[in-house]
N, C-alpha and C positions, 0 to 999 in steps of 0.2 A: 701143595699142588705144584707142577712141575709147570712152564712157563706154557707146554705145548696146550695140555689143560684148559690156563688159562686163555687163549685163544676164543674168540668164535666159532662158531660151529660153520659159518656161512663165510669165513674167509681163507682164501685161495692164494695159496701160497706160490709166488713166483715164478715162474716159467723159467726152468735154469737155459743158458742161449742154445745148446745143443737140441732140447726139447722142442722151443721156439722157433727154432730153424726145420725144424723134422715137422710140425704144424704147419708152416708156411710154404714148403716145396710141396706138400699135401695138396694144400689149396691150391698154386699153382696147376698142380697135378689132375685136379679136379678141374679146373676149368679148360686145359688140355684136353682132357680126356669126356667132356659135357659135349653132348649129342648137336649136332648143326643147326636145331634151330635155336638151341640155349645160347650159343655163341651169337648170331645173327639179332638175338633180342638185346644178348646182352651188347653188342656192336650199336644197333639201331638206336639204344638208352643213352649212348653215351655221345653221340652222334646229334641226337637232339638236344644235348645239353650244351654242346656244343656251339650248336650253330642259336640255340634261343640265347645265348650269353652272348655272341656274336653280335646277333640281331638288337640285342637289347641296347648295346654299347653304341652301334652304327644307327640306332633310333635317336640315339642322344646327341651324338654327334650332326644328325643332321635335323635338328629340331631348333625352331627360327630364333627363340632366344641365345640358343650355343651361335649359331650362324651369326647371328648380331654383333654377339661380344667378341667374335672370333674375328669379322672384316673390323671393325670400330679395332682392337689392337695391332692388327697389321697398319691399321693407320697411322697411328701414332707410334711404333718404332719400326714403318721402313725405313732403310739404310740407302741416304741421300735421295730422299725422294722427291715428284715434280708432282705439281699440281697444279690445276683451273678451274679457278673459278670466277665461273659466271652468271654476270646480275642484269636481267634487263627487266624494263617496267613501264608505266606511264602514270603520272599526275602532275597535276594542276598545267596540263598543256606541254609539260617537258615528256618528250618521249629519248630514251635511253639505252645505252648498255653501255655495262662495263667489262672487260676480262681482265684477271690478275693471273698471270703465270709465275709458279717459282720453283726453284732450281735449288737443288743442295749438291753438297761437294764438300773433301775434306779443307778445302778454302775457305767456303761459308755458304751464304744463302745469295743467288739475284732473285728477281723479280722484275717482270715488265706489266705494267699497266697499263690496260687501254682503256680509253674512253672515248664512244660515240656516243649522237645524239643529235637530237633537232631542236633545238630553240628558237619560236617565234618564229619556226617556218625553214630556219636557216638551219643547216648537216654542220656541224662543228664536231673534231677529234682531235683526240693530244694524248701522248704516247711516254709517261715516264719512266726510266728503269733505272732500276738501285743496287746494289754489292753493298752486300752485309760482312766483312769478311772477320776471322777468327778472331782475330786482332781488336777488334772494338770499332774500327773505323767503318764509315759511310762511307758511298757515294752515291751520286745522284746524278740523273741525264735528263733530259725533258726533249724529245724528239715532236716531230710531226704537229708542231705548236700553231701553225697561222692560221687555219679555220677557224681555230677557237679563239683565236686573239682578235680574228676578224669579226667575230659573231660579241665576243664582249667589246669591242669599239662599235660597230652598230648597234648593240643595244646598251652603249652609253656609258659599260662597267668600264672603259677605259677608254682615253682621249686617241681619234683617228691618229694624230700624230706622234702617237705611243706606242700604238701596234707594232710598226716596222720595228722599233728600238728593239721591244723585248723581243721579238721574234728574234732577229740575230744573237742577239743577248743572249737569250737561254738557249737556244737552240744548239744543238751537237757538244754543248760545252758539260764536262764530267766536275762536280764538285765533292770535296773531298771535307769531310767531318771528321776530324782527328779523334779517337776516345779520349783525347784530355780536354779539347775541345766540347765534346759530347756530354762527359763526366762537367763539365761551367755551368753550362747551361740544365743541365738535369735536376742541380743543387740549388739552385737560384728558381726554381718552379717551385721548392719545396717539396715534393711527391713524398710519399710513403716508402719509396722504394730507396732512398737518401738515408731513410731512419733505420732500417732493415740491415742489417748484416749481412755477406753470403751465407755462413751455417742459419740464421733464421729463416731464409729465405729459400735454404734445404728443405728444412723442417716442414715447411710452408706445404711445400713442392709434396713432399712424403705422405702428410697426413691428409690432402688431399687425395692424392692417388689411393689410401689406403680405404678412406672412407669410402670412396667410390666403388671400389672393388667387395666392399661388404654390402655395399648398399646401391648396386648398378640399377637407375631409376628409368632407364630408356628398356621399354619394353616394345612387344610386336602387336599389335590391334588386328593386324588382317594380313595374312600372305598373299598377295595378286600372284595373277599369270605369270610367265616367266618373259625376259626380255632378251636377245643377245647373249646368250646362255648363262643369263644372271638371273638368281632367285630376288624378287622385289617386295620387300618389306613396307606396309606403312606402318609408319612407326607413333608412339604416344608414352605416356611418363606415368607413371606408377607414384599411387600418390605417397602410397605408404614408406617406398622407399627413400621416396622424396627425399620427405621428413624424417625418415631417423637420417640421410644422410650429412643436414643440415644441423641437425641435433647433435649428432657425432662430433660434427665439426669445429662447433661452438664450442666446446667440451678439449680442444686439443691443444697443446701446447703450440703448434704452428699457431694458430686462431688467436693465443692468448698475443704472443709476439706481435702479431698482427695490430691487436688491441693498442697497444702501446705507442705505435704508429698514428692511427687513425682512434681516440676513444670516442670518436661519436661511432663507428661501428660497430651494430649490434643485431644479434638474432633473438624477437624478444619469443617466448615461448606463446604468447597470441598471436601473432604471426605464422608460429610452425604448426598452431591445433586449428589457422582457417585453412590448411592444404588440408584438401581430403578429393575424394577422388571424383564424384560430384562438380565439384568446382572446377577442378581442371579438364574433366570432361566438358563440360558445361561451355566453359573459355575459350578451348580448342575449337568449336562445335560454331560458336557465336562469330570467332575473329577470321573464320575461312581458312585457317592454315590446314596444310597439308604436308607432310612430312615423309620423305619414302628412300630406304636405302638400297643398293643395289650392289648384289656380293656373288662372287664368282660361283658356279652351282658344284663346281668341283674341290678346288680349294679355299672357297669361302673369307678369301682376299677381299679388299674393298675395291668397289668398280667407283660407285658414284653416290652421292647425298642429294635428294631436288628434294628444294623447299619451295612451294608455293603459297600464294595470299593474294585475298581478291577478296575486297572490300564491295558486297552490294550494294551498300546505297550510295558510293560513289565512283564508282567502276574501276576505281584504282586499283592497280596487278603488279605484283612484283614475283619475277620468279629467282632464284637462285640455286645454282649447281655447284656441287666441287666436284670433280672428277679427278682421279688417279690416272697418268701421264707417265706412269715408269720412272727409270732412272735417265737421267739426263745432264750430268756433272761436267759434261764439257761447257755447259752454256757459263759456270760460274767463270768470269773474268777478271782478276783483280785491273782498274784502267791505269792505265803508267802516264798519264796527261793531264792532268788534274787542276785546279784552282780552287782557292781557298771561298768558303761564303762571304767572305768580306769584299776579297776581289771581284764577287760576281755582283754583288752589290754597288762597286766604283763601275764596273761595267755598264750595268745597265742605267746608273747615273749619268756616266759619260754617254751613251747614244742618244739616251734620251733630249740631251742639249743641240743635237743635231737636227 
């Protein structure tokens, strides 16, 4: 039998390209030459495929979990970014607030700290700000100090005649913490971070980030109304992710590093089968917390984070905000006036003999 023979009876040999092409200017031809509404239906078919693939992708995009994950990563790599946060609250008779401003720049990080409040009746505030700069070195300022030095010499934390001292003392004066300086005193604590490596402390850095993103346990419980044209999330934690995030983590070679550092660290596998969702519903529900993020409705940038807590049986409220403040890289200063911690410590020894 000859090859052709052997063949199928059902198999269709080839289309040689010439043939191919005379079939396909055909069809072309045909849809050319298909009556107005053929065209029109066939126009309308491909038009709704369109816009529902559209639709379906611009569903995702604005659906509160994408929204979430989308301001929470604009957080963590803006480029030089400025933030406030603020804490005010009241217990046991201290009523409070604090704001922490900070600043990034290819210099490094400031920060200025406020602190008000009323103790025992008395308004006391004190105002410190610090420069973090690339280099490893500190500095430190402590402004706007005698309220508060007056309010701890009335109430005893320091002798009347010690007030005036420190207030000059610290007051306008910038202290400078060398990194080799900084690196004395860090080793002599002992910390974890002494025994650590930088490439382990990469590591560290990586497999965190990585578990996280397979296992992001910050979920949306309720979308509110909208604020200042920001979509407002309350937000609450997914238990399941929780815990494989925590299980992942235990499992990784940053974690092992880590181990080595600290061996009384540990995730025992009883601990990760009491998260369930229950319980941390449950937690959430019992301790008054309340948790609510606020992301731009348009590019779903991060506006603001407010954590609230109000304890009923003793009326104690703490609220806290961070909020997103732009970029503002002029504020980093590196200060050119400086004295050593040690000098400032003869300092305040010498006034205080006066």
């Amino acid at each position: 039998m000859t090859e052709q023979e052997n063949a199928p009876e059902n198999f269709e040999q080839p289309e040689s390209a010439p043939e191919a092409s005379i079939q396909r200017t055909s069809l072309l031809q045909k849809i050319k030459n298909a009556p107005k509404r053929t065209k029109l239906i066939a126009g309308g078919v491909a038009g709704v495929l369109l816009i529902s693939g559209g639709a379906g992708a611009y569903a995702v995009y604005q659906s509160p979990d994408t929204v979430v994950a989308q301001a929470l990563v604009s957080l963590a790599t803006a480029s030089n970014p400025s933030y406030e946060l603020d804490l005010d609250g009241s217990t046991s008779g201290v009523n409070g607030t604090i704001q922490l401003f900070t600043y990034g720049s290819d210099k490094g990080t400031a920060l200025e700290l406020k602190v008000k409040g009323a103790v025992a009746g008395q308004d006391a505030s004190a105002t410190l700000n610090g420069v973090f700069s690339k280099e490893g070195d500190i500095y430190l300022n402590l402004s706007d100090f005698s309220s508060l030095a007056s309010v701890l010499g009335s109430t005893g934390y320091l002798p009347y005649s010690a007030v005036q001292s420190y207030t000059s003392a610290l007051t306008g004066t910038w202290v400078k913490l060398g990194s080799t300086e900084i690196n004395q005193y860090t080793q002599s604590l002992g910390s974890a971070s002494t025994c650590l490596n930088p490439s382990d402390t990469e590591m560290i850095s990586k497999d965190i980030q990585s578990n996280l993103r397979g296992n992001f346990f910050i979920k949306v419980q309720e979308e509110l109304s909208q604020e200042d044209g920001n979509r407002v999330f309350l937000l609450s934690i997914d238990a399941g992710k929780l815990r494989n995030f925590f299980s992942s983590l235990k499992n990784s070679k940053g974690f092992e590093a880590l181990q080595k550092c600290q061996p009384s660290l540990n995730i025992p596998d009883s601990a990760l089968n009491e998260i369930t969702q229950q319980v941390i519903d449950e937690g959430i529900a019992k301790s008054g917390i309340s948790v609510k993020l606020y992301a731009n409705s348009f590019s779903h940038t991060f506006s603001k984070l407010a954590f609230s807590f109000r304890d009923p049986s003793s009326g104690q409220t703490v609220n806290l905000t961070l909020k997103s403040n732009g970029s503002h890289p002029e504020k980093v200063v590196i200060p050119t006036t400086t004295i050593t911690f040690t000098e400032l410590l003869s300092k305040i020894y010498a006034s205080s003999l006066y």
